[in-house]
N, C-alpha and C positions, 0 to 999 in steps of 0.2 A: 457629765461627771462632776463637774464644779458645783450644778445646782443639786448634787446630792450631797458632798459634802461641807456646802452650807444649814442645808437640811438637818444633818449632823450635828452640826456644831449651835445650832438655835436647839437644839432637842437637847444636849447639854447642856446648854444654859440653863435652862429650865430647869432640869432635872436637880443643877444644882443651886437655883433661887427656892425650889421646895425644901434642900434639903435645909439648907440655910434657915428657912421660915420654921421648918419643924424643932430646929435645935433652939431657936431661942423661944420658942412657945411653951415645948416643955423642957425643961431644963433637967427633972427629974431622971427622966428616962434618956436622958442625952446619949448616952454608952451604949445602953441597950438598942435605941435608934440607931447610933451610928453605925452600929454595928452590922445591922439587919440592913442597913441604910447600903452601907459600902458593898456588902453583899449583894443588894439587887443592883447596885449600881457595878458592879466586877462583872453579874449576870449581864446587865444590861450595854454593856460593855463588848461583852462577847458574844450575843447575837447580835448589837447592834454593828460589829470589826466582821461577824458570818455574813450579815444581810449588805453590810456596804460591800464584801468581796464578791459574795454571789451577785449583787446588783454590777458592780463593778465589771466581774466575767458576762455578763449577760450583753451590759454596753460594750464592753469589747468587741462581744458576737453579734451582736447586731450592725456595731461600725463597720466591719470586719464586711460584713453581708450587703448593707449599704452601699461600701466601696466595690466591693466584687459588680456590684448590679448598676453603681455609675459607673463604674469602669467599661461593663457591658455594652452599658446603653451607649456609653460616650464613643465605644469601641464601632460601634452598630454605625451611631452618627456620622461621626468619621468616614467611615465606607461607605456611608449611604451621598454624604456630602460628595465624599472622592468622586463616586460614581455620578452622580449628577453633574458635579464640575467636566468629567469627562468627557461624557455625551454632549454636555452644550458644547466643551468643546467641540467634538467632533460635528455636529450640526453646526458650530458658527463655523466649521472650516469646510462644510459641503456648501451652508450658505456663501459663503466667499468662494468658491469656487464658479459655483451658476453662478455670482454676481458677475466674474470676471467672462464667464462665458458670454452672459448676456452685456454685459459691456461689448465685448469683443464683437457681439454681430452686431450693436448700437453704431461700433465704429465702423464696420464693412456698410452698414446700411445708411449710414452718413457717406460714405464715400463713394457708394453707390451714385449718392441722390447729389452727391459734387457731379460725378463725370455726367451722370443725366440731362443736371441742369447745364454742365458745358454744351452736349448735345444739343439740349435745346437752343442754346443762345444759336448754336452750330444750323442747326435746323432754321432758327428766324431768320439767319443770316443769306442762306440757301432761298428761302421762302420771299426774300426781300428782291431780290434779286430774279428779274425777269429771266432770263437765259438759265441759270442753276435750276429756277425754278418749275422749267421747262423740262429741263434735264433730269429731274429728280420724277416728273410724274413719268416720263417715259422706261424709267426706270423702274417704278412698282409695277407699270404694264406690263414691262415685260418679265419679272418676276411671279405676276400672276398668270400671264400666259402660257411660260414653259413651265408653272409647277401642275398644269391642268390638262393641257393639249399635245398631243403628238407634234415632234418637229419637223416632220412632212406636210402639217396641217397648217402652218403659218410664216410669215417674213416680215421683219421690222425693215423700216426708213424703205417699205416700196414705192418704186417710182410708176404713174399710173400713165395713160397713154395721153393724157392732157397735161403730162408733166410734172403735174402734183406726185409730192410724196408724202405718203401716208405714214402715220405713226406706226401700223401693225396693220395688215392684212392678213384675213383668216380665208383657206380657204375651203369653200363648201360647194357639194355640188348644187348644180342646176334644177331646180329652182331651190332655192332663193336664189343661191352665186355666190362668191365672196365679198364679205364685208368689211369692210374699214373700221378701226378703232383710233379713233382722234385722244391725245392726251394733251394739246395745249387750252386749258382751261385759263381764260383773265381771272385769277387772283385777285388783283391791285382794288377791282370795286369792291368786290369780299369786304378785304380788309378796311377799305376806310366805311364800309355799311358798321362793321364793328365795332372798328376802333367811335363811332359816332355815340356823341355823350347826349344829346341836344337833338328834340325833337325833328327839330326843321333841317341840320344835319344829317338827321339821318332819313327823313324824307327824300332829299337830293341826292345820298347815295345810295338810294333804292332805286329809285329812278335808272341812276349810271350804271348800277350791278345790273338792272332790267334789260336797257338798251347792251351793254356790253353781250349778254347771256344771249340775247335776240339776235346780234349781229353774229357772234360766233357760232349758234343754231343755221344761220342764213348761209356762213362759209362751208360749211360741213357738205349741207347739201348741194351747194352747188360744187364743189374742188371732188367731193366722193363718193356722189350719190351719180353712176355713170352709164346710163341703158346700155346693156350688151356687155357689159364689162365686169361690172361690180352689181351687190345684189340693192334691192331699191330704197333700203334703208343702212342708215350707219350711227356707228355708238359713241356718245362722245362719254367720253370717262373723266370723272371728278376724284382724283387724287386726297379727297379729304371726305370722312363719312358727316361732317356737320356743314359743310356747302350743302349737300346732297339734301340734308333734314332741313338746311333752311329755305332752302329753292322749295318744295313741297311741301312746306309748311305754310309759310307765308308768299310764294310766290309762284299759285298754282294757275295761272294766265298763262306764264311763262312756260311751264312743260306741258301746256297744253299746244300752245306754241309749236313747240318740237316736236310733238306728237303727230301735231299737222305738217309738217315737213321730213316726218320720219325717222329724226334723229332723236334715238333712245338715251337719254341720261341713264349714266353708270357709277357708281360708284365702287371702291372695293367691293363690298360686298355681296353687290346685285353686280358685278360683273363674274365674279365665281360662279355664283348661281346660275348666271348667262353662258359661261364657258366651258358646264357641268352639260346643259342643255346640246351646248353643238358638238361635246366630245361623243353626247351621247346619237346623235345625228351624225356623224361622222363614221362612226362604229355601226350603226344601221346602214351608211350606205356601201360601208365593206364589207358587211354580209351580205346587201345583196349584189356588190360586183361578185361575192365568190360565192354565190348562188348563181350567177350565170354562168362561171366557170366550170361549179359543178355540173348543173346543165347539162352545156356543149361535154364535158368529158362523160356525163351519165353516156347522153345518144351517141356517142363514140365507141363504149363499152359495150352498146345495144346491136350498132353496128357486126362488131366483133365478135359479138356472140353470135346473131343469127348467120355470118360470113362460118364462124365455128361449127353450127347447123347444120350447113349444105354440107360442112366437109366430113362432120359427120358420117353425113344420110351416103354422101358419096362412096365414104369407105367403108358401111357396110354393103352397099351395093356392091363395091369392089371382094369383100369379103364372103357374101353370098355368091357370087360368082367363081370365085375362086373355092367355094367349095364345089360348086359345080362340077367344077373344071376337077379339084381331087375325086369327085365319085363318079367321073366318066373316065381317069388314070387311075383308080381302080378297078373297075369293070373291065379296063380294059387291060390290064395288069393280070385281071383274074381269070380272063379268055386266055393270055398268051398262056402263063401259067398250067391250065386246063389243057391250052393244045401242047405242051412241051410233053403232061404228063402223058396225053395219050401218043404222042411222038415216042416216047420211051420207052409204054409198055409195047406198042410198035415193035421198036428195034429189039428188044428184049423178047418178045413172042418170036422174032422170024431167027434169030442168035441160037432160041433153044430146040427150035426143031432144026435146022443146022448139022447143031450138036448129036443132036438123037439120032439123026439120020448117019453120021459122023462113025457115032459109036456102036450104030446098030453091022453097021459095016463091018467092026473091028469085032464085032460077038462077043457081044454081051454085056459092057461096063455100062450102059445105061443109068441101070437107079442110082449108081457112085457118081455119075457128074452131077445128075440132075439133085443130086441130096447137096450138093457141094454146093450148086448153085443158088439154090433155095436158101 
């Protein structure tokens, strides 16, 4: 609007530096100029006061239109802003939520891995410890023995008739017999085989883990490997599944060893697999004790049946006989019967001549009895 009526006002100017020039160039016609002069300048006046107003209404409706459509737009913004500020919010506060969840199991999973590692220390300390250490494998024995085997099928701390007591006795029938399961493995070489940093270290405690493993192979079979008693091998069980990987890994002399003395290395999980094997032998030999049983009770039933047979065959005998006996008491039923009837007509023939004779006496009633009697 300002630069229109600047516009304005240069356009005036003008209008009155011609008029100015015209009046002093001719001076003659000065009146007559002015006159025509102020004339178009009055016209010029008055559309130029029409064009600045309709210019003027025009910027109005335009400003007017402009504001309506930043208003719009700004209005648009706004809600478009609002909403978007919203939604983050609401995502940064699902964000913080799983944050706090996932913190939350970061803490249980830290405090997990605190009690674990007391465990462990708990566990080395067990492990360190000859007697606990003792204590603890006889302990998964017999955790893997009662979660696999019937408790008719075996007996921990048995005493054997040489005095020795066994970790666990399973027992099985003849042949093989019952076998022993040994749970005091020496640890102590293990460990220092291990803990060895230095080659020549741990050459010396391979050696001691050797001879240890060899001499507790040698106790096995002599304490419970017993003719007549026990069956002719026994298991010794290794309480840890990486003793087990390093004995036959690196030290396959050794279970060969034992193999020749008959004591099977076990570990947890080849001793599952081994107490899978005798539940299922065990279970084979109670079908076939109650396969004997069935048996002796089948020929017992066989008995009873053919004993059933004779008494049968006896009571139809008795039965055919006994008819016999009804169609010779009826025959003979049917005789007496026969002689009664002719007994009757008897007594009734010698009754009616009797009568006749009776009557014939008295003159004449005759056919009146004998019609009465009839």
């Amino acid at each position: 609007m300002d630069l229109i009526l600047l516009f304005s006002f240069v356009l005036i100017c003008f209008l009155l530096f011609c008029l100015i020039f015209l009046i002093f160039r001719r001076p003659q016609n000065m009146h007559n100029h002015q006159v025509e002069l102020m004339g178009r300048l009055a016209q010029m006046a008055e559309s130029n006061a029409a064009q600045q107003t309709q210019l003027s209404e025009r910027l109005q409706a335009q400003e007017r239109s402009l504001s309506k459509t930043l208003e719009e737009r700004l209005t648009a913004l706004t809600k478009r802003v609002n909403d978007n500020l919203q939604e983050s919010s609401t995502k940064t506060g699902e964000t913080m939520t799983k944050l706090q969840e996932r913190l939350a199991v970061i803490d249980a999973a830290q405090k997990n891995i605190t009690e674990l590692s007391s465990q462990v220390v708990g566990l080395h300390d067990i492990l360190s410890n000859k007697q606990a250490r003792g204590a603890f494998g006889e302990i998964q024995l017999q955790d893997l023995v009662k979660s696999a085997l019937p408790p008719s099928s075996f007996e921990f701390q048995f005493t054997l008739s040489n005095s020795r007591r066994a970790d666990c006795l399973i027992h099985l029938p003849n042949p093989p017999g019952s076998i022993v399961i040994d749970a005091k493995f020496p640890l102590e070489s293990y460990r220092a085989l291990i803990e060895a940093r230095e080659e020549t270290s741990r050459t010396i405690a391979g050696r001691k883990f050797i001879l240890d493993v060899g001499k507790h192979v040698n106790d096995i079979a002599d304490r419970y490997i017993l003719p007549g008693e026990t069956a002719e091998s026994a298991l010794m069980f290794l309480p840890s599944e990486a003793v087990y990987a390093e004995l036959h890994a690196n030290f396959t002399k050794t279970v060969e060893m034992s193999y020749s003395k008959k004591v099977w290395i076990v570990s947890p999980t080849t001793l599952m697999a081994t107490l899978n094997t005798v539940r299922a032998i065990l279970k084979d030999a109670k079908m076939q004790e109650q396969a004997g049983l069935i048996q002796q009770e089948v020929t017992k039933m066989l008995k009873d049946v053919a004993r059933l047979d004779q008494r049968v065959d006896n009571l139809e005998k008795h039965f055919g006989q006994a008819e016999k006996d009804l169609k010779a008491i009826r025959t003979s039923a049917e005789k007496v019967s026969k002689g009664g009837e002719r007994i009757t007509e008897l007594e009734f023939g010698e009754n009616r001549s009797l009568t006749e004779d009776h009557e014939r006496r008295k003159g004449g009633s005759i056919p009146l009895v004998h019609e009465l009697q009839e």
